[in-house]
PyMOL commands that place a pseudoatom at each C-alpha (Angstrom):
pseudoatom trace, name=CA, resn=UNK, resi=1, chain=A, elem=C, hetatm=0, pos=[1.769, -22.061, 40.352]
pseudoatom trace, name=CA, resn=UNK, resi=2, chain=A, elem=C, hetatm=0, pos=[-0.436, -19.834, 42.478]
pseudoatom trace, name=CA, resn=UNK, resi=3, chain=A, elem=C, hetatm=0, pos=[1.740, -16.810, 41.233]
pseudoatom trace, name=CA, resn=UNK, resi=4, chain=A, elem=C, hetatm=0, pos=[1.841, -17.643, 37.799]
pseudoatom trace, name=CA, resn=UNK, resi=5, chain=A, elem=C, hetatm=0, pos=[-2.274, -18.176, 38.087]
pseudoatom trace, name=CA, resn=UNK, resi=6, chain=A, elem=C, hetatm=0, pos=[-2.197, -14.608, 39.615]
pseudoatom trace, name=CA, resn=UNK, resi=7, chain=A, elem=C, hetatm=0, pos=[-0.362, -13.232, 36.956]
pseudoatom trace, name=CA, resn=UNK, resi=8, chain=A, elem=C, hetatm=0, pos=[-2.416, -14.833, 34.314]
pseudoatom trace, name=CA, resn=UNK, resi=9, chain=A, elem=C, hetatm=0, pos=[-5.393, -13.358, 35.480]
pseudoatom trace, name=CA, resn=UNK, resi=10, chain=A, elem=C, hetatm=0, pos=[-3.852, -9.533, 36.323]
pseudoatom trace, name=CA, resn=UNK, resi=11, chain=A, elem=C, hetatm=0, pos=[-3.095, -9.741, 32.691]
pseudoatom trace, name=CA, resn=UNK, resi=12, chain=A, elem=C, hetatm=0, pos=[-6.239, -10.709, 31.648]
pseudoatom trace, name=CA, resn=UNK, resi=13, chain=A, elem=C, hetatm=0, pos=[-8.050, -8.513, 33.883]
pseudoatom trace, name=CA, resn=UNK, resi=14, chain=A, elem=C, hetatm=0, pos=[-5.800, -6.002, 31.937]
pseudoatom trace, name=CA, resn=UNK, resi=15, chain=A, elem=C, hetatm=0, pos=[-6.536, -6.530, 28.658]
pseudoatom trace, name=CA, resn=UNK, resi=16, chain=A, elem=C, hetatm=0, pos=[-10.216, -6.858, 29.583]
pseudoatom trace, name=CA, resn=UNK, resi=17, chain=A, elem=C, hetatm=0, pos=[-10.206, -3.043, 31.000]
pseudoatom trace, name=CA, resn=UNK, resi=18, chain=A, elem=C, hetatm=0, pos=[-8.108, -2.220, 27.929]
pseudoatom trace, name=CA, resn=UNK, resi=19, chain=A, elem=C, hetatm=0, pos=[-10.861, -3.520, 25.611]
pseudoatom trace, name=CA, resn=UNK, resi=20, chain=A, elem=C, hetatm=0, pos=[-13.447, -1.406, 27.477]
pseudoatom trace, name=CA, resn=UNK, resi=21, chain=A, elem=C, hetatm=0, pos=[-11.721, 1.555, 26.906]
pseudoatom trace, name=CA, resn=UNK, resi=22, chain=A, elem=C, hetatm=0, pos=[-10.955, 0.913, 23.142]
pseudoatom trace, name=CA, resn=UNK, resi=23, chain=A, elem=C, hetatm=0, pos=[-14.605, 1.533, 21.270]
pseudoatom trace, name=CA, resn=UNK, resi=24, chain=A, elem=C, hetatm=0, pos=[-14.941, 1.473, 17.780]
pseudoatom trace, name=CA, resn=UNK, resi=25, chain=A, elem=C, hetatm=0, pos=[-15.592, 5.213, 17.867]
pseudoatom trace, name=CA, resn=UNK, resi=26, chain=A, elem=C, hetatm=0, pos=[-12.063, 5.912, 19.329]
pseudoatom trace, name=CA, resn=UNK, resi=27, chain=A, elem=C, hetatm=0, pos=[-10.739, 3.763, 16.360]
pseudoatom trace, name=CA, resn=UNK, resi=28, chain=A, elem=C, hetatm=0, pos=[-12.997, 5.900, 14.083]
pseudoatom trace, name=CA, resn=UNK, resi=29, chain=A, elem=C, hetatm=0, pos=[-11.759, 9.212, 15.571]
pseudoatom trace, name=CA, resn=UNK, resi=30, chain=A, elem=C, hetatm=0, pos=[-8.224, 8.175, 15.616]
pseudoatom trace, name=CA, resn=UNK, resi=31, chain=A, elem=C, hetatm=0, pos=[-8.290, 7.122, 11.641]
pseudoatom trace, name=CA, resn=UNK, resi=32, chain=A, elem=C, hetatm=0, pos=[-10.340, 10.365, 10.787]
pseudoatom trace, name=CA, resn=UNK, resi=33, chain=A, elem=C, hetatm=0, pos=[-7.389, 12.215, 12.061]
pseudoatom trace, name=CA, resn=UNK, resi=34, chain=A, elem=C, hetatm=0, pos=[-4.668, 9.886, 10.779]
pseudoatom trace, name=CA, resn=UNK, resi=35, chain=A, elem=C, hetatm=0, pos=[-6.293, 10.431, 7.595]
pseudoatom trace, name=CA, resn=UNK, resi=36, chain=A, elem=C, hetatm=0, pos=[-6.748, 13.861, 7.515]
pseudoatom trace, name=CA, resn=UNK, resi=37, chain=A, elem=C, hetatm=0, pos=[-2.825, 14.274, 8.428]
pseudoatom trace, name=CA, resn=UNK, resi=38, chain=A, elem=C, hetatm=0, pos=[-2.031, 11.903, 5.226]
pseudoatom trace, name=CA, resn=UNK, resi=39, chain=A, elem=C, hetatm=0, pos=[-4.149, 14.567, 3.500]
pseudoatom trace, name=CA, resn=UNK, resi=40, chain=A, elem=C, hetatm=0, pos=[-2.378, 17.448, 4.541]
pseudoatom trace, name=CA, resn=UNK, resi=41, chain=A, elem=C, hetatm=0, pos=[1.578, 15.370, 3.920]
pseudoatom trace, name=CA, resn=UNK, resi=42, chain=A, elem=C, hetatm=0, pos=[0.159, 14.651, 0.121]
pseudoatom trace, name=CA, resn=UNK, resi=43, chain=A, elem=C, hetatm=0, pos=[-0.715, 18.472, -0.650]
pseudoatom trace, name=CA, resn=UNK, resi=44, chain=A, elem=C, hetatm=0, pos=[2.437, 19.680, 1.285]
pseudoatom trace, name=CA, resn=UNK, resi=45, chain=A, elem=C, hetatm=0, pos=[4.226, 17.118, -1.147]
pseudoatom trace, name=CA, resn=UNK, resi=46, chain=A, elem=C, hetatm=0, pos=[2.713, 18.003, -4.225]
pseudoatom trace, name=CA, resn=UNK, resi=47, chain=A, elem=C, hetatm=0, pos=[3.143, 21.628, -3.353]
pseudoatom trace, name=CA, resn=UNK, resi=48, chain=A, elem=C, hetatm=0, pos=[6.922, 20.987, -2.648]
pseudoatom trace, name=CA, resn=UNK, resi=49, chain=A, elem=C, hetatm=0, pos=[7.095, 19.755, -6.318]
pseudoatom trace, name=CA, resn=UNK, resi=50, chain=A, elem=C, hetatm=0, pos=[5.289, 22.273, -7.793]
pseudoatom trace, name=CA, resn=UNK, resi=51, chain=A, elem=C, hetatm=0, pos=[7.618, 24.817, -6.419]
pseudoatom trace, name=CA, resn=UNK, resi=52, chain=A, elem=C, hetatm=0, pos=[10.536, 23.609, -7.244]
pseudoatom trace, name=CA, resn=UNK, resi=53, chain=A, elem=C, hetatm=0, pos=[9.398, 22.875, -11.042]
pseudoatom trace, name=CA, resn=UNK, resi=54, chain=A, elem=C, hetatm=0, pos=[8.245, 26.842, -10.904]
pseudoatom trace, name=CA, resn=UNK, resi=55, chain=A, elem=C, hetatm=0, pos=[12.137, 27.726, -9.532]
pseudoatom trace, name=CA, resn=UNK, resi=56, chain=A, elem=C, hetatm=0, pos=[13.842, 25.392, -12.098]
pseudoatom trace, name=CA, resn=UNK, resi=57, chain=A, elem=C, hetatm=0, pos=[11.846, 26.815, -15.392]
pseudoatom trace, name=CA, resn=UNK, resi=58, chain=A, elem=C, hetatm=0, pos=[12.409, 30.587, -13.735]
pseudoatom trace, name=CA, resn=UNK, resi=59, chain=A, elem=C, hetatm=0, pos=[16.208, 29.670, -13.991]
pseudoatom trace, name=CA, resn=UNK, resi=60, chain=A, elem=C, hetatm=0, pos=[15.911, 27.854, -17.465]
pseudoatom trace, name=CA, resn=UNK, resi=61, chain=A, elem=C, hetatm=0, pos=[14.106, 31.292, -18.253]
pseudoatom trace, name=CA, resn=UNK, resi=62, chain=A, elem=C, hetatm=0, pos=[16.329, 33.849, -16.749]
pseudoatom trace, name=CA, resn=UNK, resi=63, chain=A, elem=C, hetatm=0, pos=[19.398, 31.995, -18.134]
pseudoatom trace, name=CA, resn=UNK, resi=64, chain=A, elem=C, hetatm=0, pos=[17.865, 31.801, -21.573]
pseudoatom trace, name=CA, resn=UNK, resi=65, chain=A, elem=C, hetatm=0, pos=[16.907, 35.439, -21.428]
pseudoatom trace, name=CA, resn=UNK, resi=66, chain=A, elem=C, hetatm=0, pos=[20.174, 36.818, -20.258]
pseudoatom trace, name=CA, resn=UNK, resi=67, chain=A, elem=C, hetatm=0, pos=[22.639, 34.255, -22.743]
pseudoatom trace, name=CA, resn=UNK, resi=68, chain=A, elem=C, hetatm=0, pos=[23.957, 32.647, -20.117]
pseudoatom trace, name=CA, resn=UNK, resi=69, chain=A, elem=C, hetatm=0, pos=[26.048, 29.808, -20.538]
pseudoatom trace, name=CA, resn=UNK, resi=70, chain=A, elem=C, hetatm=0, pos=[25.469, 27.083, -17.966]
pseudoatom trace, name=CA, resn=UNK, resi=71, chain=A, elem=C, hetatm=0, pos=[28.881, 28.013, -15.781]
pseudoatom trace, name=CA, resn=UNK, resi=72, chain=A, elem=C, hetatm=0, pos=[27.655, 31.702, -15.553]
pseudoatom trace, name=CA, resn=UNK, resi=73, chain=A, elem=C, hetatm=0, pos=[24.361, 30.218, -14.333]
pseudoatom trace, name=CA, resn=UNK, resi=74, chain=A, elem=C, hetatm=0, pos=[25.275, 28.380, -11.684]
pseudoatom trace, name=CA, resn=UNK, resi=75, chain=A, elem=C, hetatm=0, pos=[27.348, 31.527, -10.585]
pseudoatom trace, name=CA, resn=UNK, resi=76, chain=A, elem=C, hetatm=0, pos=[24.067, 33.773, -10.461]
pseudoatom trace, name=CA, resn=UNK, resi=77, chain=A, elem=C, hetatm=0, pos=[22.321, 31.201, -8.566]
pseudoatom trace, name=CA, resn=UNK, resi=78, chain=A, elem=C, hetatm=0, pos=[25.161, 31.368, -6.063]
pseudoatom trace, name=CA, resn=UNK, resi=79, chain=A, elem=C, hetatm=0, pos=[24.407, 35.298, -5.702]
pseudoatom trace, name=CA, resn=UNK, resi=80, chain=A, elem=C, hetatm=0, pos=[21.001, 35.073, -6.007]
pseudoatom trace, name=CA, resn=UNK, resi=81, chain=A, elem=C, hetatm=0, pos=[21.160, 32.155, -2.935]
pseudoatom trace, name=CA, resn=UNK, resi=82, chain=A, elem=C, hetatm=0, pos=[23.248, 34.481, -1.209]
pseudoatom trace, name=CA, resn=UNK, resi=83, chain=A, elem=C, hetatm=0, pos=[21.119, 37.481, -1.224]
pseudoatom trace, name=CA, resn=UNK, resi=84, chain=A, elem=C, hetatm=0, pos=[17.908, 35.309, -0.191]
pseudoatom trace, name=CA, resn=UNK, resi=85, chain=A, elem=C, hetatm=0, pos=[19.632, 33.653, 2.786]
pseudoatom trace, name=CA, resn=UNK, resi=86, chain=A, elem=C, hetatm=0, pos=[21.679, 37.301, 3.897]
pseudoatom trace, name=CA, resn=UNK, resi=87, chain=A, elem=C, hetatm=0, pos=[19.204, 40.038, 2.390]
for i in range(1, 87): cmd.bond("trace and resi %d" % i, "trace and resi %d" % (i + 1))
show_as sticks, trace
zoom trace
């Protein structure tokens, strides 16, 4: 029982040195930064569907503009994929 009574009171020595340590302030800092990084995943979202709406109506355009048919499309993209990724 003596051990257990030890225990009991390490751990609540513990969590009492813990809860000196934890201010409000460091909860404030920490969500100011959380948030900001919830900021910056939202834009680098809405940025990722932006440009691919841009690439998808500059191949709607290109194909449109050449006469392609949707086969011969897909084959440009191929080239066009290959010559981004190989230079």
């Amino acid at each position: 029982l003596e051990k257990i009574k030890s225990s009991g009171k390490n751990a609540a020595d513990g969590m009492d040195e813990l809860g000196r340590k934890i201010t409000a302030g460091n909860f404030m800092h920490a969500a100011e930064i959380l948030s900001g990084v919830s900021d910056k995943v939202t834009e680098l979202g809405k940025s990722a569907i932006e440009s691919a709406t841009q690439m998808a109506d500059s191949q709607q355009d290109i194909q449109a503009n050449l006469g392609l048919t949707g086969k011969e499309a897909e084959k440009l993209q191929g080239v066009v994929k290959n010559v981004f990724e190989n230079g």
